[in-house]
VEXLUM-990695 format. One line per 10 residues: their letters; for each residue y, z, x of C-alpha. Coordinates in Angstrom, 2 decimals, decimal comma. Each point is the difference from the previous one (the first is absolute). Last residue first. Layout:
<vodos>
a) Y:Z:X ~ ...
</vodos>
This chain:
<vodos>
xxxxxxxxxx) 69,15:3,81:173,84 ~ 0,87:3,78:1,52 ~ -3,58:1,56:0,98 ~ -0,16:4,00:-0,55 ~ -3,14:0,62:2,04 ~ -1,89:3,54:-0,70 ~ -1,79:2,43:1,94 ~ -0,98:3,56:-1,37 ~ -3,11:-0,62:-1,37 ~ -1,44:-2,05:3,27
xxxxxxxxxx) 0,45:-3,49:-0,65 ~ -3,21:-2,53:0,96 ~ -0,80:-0,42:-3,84 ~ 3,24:-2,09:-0,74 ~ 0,95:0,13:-3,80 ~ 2,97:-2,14:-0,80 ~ 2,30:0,88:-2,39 ~ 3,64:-2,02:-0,98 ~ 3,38:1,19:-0,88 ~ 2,79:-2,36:-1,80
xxxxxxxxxx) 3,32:0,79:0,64 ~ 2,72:1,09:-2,56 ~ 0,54:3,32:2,28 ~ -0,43:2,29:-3,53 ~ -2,36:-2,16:-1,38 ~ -2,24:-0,01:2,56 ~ 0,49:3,68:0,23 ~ -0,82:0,83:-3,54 ~ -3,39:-2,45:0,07 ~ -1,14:2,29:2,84
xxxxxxxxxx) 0,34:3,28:-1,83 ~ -1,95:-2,10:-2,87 ~ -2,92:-0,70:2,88 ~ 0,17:3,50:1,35 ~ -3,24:1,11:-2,30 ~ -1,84:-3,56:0,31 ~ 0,88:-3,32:2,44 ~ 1,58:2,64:2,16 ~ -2,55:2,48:0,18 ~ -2,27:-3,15:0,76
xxxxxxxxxx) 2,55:-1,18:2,96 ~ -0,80:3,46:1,46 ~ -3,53:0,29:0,11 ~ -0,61:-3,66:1,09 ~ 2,26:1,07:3,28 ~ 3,51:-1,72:0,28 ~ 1,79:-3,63:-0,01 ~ 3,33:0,06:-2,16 ~ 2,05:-2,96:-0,96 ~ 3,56:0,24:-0,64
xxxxxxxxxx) 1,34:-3,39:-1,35 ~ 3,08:-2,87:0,46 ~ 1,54:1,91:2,58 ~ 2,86:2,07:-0,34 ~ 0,84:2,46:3,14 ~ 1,78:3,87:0,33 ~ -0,22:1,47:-3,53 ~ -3,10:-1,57:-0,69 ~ -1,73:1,49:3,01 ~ 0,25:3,28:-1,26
xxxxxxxxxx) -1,00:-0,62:-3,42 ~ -3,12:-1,41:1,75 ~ -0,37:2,79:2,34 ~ -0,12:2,21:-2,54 ~ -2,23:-1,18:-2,00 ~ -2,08:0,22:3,10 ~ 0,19:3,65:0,55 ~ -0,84:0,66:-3,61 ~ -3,46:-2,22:0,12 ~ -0,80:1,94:3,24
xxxxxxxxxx) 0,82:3,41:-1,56 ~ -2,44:-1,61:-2,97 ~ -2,70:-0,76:2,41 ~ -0,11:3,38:0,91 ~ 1,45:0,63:4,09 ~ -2,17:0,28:2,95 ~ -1,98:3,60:1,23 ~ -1,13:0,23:3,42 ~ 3,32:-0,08:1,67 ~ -1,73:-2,18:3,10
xxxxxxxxxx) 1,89:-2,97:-0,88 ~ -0,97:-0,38:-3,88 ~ -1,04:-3,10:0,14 ~ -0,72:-0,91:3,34 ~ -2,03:2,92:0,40 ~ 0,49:1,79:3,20 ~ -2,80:-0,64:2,63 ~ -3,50:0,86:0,27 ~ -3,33:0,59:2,60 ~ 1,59:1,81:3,20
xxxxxxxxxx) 3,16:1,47:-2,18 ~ -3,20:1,56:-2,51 ~ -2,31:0,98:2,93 ~ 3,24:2,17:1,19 ~ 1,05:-1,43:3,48 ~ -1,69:1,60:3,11 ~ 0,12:3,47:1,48 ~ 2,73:2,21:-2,10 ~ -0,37:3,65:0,13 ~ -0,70:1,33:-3,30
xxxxxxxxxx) 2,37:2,88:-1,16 ~ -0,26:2,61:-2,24 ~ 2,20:1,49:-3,90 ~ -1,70:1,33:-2,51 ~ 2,17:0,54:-3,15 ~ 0,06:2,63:-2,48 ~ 4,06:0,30:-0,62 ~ 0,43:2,86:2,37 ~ -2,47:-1,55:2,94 ~ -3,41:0,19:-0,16
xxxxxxxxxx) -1,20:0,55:3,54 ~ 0,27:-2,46:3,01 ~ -2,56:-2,74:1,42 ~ 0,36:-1,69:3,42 ~ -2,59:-2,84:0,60 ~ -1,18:-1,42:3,64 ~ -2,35:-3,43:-0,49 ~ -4,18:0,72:0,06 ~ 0,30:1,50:-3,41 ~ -2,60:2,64:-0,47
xxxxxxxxxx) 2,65:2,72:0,44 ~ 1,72:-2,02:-3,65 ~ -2,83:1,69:-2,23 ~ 0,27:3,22:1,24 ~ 3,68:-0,07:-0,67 ~ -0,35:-1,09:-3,10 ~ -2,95:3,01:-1,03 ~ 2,56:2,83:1,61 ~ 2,51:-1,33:-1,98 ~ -1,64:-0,32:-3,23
xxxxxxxxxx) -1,39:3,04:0,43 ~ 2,95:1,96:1,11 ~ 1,79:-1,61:-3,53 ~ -2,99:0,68:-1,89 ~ 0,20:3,82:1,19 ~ 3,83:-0,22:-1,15 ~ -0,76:-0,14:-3,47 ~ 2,53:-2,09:-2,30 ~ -0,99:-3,50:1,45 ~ 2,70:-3,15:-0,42
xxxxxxxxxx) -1,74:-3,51:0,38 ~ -0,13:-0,85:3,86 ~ 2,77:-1,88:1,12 ~ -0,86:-1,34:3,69 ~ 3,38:-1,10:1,63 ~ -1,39:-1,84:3,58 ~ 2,53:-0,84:2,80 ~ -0,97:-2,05:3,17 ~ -3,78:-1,84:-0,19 ~ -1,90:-1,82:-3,08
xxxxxxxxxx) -3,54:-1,41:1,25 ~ -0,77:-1,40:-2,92 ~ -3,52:1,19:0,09 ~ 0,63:3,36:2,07 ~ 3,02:0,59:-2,35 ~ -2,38:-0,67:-2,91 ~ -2,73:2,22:1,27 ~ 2,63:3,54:0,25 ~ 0,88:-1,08:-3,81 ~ -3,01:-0,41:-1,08
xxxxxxxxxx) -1,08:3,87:1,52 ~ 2,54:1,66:-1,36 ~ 0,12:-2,22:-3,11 ~ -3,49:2,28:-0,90 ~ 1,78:3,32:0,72 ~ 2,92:-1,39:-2,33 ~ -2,22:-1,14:-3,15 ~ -2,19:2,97:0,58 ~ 2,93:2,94:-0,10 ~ 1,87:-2,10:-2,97
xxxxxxxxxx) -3,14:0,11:-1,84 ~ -0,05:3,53:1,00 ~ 3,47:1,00:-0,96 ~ -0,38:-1,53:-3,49 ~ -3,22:1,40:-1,21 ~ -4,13:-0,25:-0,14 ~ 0,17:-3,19:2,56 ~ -0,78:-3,55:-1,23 ~ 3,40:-0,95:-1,66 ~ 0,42:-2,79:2,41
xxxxxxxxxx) 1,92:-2,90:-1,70 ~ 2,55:-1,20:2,92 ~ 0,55:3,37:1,76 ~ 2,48:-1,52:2,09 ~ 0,88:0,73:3,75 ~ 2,96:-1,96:1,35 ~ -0,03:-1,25:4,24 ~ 3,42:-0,82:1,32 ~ 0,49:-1,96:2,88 ~ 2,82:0,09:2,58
xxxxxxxxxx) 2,78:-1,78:1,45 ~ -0,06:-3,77:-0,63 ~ -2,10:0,81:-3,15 ~ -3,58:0,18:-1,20 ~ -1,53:1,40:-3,04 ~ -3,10:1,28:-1,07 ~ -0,82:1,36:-3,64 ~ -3,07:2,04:-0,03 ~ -2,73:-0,14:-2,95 ~ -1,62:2,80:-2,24
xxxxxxxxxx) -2,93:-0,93:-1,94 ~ -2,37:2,28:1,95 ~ -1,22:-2,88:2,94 ~ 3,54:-0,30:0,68 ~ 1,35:-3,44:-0,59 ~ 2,54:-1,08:2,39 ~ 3,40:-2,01:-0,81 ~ 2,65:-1,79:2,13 ~ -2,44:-2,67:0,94 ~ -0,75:-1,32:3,26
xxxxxxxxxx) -2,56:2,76:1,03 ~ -2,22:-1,06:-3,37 ~ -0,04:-3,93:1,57 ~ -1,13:1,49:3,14 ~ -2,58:2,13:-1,92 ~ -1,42:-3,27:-1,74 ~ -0,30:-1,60:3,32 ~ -2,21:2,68:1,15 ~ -2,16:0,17:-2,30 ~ -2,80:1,89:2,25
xxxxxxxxxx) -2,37:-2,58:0,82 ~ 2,01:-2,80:-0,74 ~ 1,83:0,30:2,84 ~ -2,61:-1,30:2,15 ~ -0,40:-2,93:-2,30 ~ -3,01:-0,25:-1,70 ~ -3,02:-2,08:1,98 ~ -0,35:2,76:2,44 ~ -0,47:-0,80:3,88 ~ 2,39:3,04:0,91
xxxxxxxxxx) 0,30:0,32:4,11 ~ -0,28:3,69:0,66 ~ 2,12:1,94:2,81 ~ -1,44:3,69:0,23 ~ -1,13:-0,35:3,46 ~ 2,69:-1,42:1,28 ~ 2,55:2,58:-0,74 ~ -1,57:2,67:2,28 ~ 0,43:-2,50:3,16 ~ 3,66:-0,46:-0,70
xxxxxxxxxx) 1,77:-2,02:3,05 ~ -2,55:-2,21:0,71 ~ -2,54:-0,09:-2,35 ~ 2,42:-0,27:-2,87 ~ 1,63:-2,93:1,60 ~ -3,31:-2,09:-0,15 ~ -0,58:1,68:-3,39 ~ 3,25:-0,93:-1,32 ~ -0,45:-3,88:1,21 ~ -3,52:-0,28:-1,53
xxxxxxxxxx) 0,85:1,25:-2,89 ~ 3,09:-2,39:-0,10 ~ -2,35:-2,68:0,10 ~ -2,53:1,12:-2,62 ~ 2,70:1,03:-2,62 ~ -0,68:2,23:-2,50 ~ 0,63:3,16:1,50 ~ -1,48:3,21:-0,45 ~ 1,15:3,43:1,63 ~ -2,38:2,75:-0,39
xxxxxxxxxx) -0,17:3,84:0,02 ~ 3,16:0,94:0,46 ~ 0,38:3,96:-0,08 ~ 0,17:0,46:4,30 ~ 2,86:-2,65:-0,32 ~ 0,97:-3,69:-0,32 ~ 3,47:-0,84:-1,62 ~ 2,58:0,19:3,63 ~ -2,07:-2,29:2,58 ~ -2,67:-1,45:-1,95
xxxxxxxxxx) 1,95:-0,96:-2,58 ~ 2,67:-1,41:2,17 ~ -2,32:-2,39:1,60 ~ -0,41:-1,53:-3,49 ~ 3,43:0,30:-0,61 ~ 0,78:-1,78:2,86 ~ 1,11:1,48:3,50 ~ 3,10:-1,13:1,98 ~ -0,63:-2,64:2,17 ~ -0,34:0,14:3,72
xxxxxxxxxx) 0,16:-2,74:2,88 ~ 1,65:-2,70:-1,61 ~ 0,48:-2,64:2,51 ~ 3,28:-1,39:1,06 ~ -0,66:-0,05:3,49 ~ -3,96:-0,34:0,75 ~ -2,77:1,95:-0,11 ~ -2,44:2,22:1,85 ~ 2,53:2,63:1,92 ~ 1,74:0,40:-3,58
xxxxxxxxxx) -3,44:0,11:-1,75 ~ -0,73:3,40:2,39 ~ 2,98:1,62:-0,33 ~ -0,53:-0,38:-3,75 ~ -3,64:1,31:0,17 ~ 0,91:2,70:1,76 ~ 2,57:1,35:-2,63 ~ -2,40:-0,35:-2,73 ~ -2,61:2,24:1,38 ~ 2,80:2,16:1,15
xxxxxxxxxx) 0,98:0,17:-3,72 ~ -3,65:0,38:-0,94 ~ -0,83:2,59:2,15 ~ 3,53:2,31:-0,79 ~ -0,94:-0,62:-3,77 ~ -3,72:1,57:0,35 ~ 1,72:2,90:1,60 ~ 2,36:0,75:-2,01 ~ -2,75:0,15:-2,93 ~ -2,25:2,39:1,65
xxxxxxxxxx) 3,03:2,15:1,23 ~ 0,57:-0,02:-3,80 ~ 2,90:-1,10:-2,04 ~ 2,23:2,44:-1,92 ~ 3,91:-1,55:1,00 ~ -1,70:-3,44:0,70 ~ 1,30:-1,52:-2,71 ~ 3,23:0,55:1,18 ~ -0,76:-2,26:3,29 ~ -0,43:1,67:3,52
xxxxxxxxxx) 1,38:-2,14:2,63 ~ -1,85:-0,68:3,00 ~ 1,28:-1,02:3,68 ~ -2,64:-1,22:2,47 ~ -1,94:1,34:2,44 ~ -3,63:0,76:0,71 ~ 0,74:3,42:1,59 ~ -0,92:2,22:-3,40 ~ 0,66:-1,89:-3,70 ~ -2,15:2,76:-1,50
xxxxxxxxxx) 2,21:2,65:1,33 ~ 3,20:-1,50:-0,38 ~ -0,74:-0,43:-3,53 ~ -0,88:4,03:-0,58 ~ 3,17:0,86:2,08 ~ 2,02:-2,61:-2,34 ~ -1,46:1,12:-2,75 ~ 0,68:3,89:0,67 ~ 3,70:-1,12:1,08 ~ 0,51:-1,78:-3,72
xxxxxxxxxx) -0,59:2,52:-2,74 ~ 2,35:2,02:0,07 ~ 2,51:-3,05:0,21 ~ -1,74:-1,05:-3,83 ~ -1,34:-4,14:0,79 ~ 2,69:-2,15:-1,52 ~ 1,44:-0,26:3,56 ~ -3,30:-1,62:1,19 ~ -1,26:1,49:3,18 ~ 0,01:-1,29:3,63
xxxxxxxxxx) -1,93:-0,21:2,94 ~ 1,25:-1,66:3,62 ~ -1,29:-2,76:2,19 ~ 1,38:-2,96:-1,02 ~ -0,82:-3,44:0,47 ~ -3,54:0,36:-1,98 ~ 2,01:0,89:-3,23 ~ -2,70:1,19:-2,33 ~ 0,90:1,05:-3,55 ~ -2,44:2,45:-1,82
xxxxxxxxxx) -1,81:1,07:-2,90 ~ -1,34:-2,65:-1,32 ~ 0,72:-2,57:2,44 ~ 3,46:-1,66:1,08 ~ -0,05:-1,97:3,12 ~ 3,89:-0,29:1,84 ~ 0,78:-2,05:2,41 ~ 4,06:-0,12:1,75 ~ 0,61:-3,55:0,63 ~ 1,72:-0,43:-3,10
xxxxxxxxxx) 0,33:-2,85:-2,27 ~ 2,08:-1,51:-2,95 ~ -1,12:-2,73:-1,76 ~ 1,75:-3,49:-0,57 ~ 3,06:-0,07:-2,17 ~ 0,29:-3,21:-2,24 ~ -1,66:1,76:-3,15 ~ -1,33:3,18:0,75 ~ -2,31:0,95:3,56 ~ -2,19:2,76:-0,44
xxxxxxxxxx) 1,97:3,40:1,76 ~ -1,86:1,79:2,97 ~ -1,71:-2,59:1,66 ~ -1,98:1,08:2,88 ~ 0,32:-1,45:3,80 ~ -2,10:-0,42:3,13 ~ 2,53:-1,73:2,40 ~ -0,67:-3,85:1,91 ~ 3,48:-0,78:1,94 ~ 1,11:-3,44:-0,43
xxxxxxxxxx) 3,51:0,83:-0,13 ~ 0,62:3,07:1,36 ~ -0,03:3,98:-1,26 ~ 1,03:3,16:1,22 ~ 3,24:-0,79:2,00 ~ 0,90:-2,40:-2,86 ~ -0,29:3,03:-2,89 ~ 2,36:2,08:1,81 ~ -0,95:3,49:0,69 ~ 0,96:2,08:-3,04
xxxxxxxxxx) 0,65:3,56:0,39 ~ 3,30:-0,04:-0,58 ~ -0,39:-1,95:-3,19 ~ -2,21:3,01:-1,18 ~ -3,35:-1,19:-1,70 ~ -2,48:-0,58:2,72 ~ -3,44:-0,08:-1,04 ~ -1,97:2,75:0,98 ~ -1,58:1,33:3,30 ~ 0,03:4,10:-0,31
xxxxxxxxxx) 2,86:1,54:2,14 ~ -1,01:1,90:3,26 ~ 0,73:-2,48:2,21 ~ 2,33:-2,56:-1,29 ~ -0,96:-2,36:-2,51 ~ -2,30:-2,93:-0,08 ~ 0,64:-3,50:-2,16 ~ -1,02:-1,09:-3,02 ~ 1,90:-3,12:-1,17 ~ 1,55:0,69:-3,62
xxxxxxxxxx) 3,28:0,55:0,62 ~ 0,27:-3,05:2,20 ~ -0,54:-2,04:-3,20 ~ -2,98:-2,11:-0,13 ~ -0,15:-2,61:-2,16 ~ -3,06:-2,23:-1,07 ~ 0,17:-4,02:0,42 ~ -0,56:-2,13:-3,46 ~ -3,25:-1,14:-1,13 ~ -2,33:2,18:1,95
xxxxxxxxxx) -1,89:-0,01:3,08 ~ 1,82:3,31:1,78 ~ 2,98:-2,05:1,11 ~ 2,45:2,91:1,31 ~ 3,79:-0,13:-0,64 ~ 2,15:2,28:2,21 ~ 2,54:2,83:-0,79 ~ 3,11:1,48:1,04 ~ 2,05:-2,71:-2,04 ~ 2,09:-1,34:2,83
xxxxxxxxxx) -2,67:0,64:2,11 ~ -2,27:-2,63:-1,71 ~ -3,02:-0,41:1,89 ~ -1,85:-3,03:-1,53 ~ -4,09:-0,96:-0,24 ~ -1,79:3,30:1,33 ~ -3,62:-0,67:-0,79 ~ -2,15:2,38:-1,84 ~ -3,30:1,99:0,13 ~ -0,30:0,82:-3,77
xxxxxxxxxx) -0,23:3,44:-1,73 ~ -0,48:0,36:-3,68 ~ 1,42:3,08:-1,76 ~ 2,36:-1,80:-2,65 ~ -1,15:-3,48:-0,63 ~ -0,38:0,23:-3,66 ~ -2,71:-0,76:-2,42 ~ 1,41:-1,65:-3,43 ~ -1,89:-3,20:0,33 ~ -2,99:1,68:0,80
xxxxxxxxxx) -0,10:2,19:-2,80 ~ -0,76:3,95:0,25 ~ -1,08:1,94:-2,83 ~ -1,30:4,00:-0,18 ~ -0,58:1,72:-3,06 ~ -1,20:4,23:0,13 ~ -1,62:2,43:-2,02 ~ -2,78:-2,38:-2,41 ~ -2,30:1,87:-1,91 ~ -3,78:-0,04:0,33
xxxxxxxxxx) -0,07:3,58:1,42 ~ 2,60:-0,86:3,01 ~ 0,71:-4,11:0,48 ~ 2,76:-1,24:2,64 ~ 0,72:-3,43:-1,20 ~ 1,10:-2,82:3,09 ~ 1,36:-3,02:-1,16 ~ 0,36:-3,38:2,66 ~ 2,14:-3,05:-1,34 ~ 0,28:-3,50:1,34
xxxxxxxxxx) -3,40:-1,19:1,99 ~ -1,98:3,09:-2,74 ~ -1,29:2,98:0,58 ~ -0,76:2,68:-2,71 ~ -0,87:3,44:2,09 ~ -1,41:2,89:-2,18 ~ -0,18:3,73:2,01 ~ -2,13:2,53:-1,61 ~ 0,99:3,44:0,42 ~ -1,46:3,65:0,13
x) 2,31:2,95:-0,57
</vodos>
């Protein structure tokens, strides 16, 4: 299906909207301040050996010294064994009769640094691309475990093939499982591509240099979003257009050609109301175009998705309204977990159908819908009780844990107690405290909402109490409370 790529560029934020038939598929956002240094590669300097500890601390520019455990120092194994990182303690050469003090060494951070601990390196290098993972150290090929066993040899062979007598270990990624020679072959250029150009600034420049970082979004897009269906990508940004398209030329030829800077007075995003459909992907509820609506929620370990029919009556009886309401959530719900980009478990209640043809064409119609989805999905049958249960693998955060946080008011629950649950709770508390201290008065400071139940309905309630402690009680409204806090202040 043909695409439109959307890129919104700004110094702190970039968004990325994959657009098919004027709708949007797929949200991408990356901030600056929250980009990691997992991936990049810098040409370090040894500063302390510490054989005590089996490890050494490299200055690689930063504020605080990298570690580099002996564990992770790449070194070669015996002949006929693939070169690999040395796990076994008996295998272990001790880390100060590989490195000294002063010593340059090409590194990679594994593990951003957090708090008062400084990254953690390896000298091993990896480069991920779309459907592969060069190690240029190593020299063997290898397929991901999540990959079916039947499937792996013939990949291998096929890989082997197309890598030839250049050299170099590969692994094959799970996205890769039904990737074309074509495709393979495009990421074995590029990663080589890649590879010599770090060899290359590591010859050029000087200790504590960064010699690779890991690609942006933008560069991202034009790695893993652009196919044979996009037809342009459009960015607003003159500078970064000029950036991509250098990069484009170089390692994706067919990519530059479609790369548009956007001149237009709206903003880019305007174009397709975009911004309204983010806001729409945080919500727990979805209009269907037919009255009906979907119900999204997500937990720690899965998400549910319920199908209403809201107020469609359209069809000439019961089954097929239900029949349209559920064929059309079919293909909402398969766009939503694009949009939000929900991974791991996913409970899809479908409203209950008495013919089991609409049940095969439900199914058949979902899973058609989630093969366009560029991530891997797993979808089952109806189970006993009428629920679909698949899987999403995870990528990247959800868009809604990227872009929100709990509520401070109701702490994530979703729901917060009635203002007269509230009033309850703090009467008592003030009967509570009575029994234990004796000030002169109780004074309570909550929301507007609450103090004005108790100044009306509660306010006799109220009355009772005070004269049941013999204490005065006192209001005061404070618009900054959430419903459910409250202050009981002893005066």
């Amino acid at each position: 299906m043909q695409q439109d790529i959307l890129i919104n560029w700004s110094p702190q934020e970039t968004r990325v909207a994959v657009v098919e038939q004027g709708a949007v598929q797929e949200l991408h956002v990356e901030r600056s301040l929250e980009r990691g240094l997992v991936g990049n590669v810098y040409l370090g300097k040894v500063a302390r050996v510490l054989p005590g500890m089996q490890s050494a601390f490299i200055d690689i520019g930063l504020e605080r010294a990298a570690f580099l455990h002996v564990a992770d120092v790449w070194q070669r194994q015996p002949e006929g064994e693939p070169p690999q990182l040395a796990r076994s303690s008996q295998a272990l050469v001790p880390i100060e009769k590989q490195v000294f003090e002063g010593q340059s060494l090409m590194v990679q951070v594994v593990k951003d640094p957090i708090g008062t601990k400084g990254a953690r390196l390896s000298t091993q290098i990896s480069i991920a691309g779309r459907h592969l993972v060069f190690l240029p150290q190593d020299d063997h090929i290898g397929v991901s475990q999540k990959i079916p066993s039947e499937q792996r040899d013939a990949l291998r062979e096929r890989l082997q093939n197309l890598v030839g007598q250049q050299g170099g270990g590969f692994i094959l990624r799970t996205n890769a499982e039904d990737s074309s020679d074509s495709e393979l072959g495009e990421d074995i250029s590029y990663l080589r591509k890649t590879w010599a150009r770090i060899k290359d600034a590591s010859v050029r420049l000087s200790v504590k240099s960064l010699l690779h970082q890991d690609l942006t979004l933008l560069q991202r897009v034009l790695r893993d979003l652009v196919g044979e269906g996009t037809q342009t990508i459009r960015i607003d940004s003159k500078e970064q257009f000029e950036l991509l398209s250098a990069f484009a030329k170089e390692f994706m030829p067919d990519a530059a050609t479609r790369l548009q800077l956007y001149k237009g007075e709206r903003p880019i995003f305007d174009l397709y109301a975009i911004d309204e459909e983010v806001a729409k992907a945080l919500g727990r509820r979805v209009d269907l175009k037919s009255g009906g609506y979907l119900i999204i929620d997500q937990t720690e370990a899965l998400t549910t998705v319920d199908v209403n029919t809201g107020g469609y009556v359209g069809a000439r009886n019961f089954d097929d309204t239900i029949f349209k309401t559920n064929l059309e959530a079919a293909h909402a719900i398969a766009r939503q977990l694009r949009l939000r980009n929900l991974g791991g478990i996913i409970i899809v209640d479908f409203i209950d159908m008495s013919r089991e043809e609409h049940q095969n064409a439900v199914l058949e119609e979902f899973k058609k819908q989630l093969g366009r989805d560029r991530v891997k999905t797993m979808a089952g049958g109806f189970s006993q009780l009428g629920l679909l249960e698949m899987t999403r693998k995870r990528t990247r955060e959800s868009l809604s844990h990227m872009l929100c946080e709990p509520c401070p008011s109701c702490e994530g629950k979703g729901i917060v107690k009635t203002t007269r649950t509230v009033v309850y709770d703090i009467l008592r508390e003030i009967l509570r405290e009575a029994r234990q201290f004796n000030p002169r008065e109780f004074r309570v400071v909550a929301a507007p909402a609450v103090i004005e139940l108790l100044l009306d309905e509660e306010s006799q309630h109220l009355a009772a109490l005070s004269d049941f402690i013999a204490k005065p009680v006192s209001l005061q409204s404070e618009a900054a409370m959430g419903q459910e806090q409250y202050d009981i202040v002893l005066l």
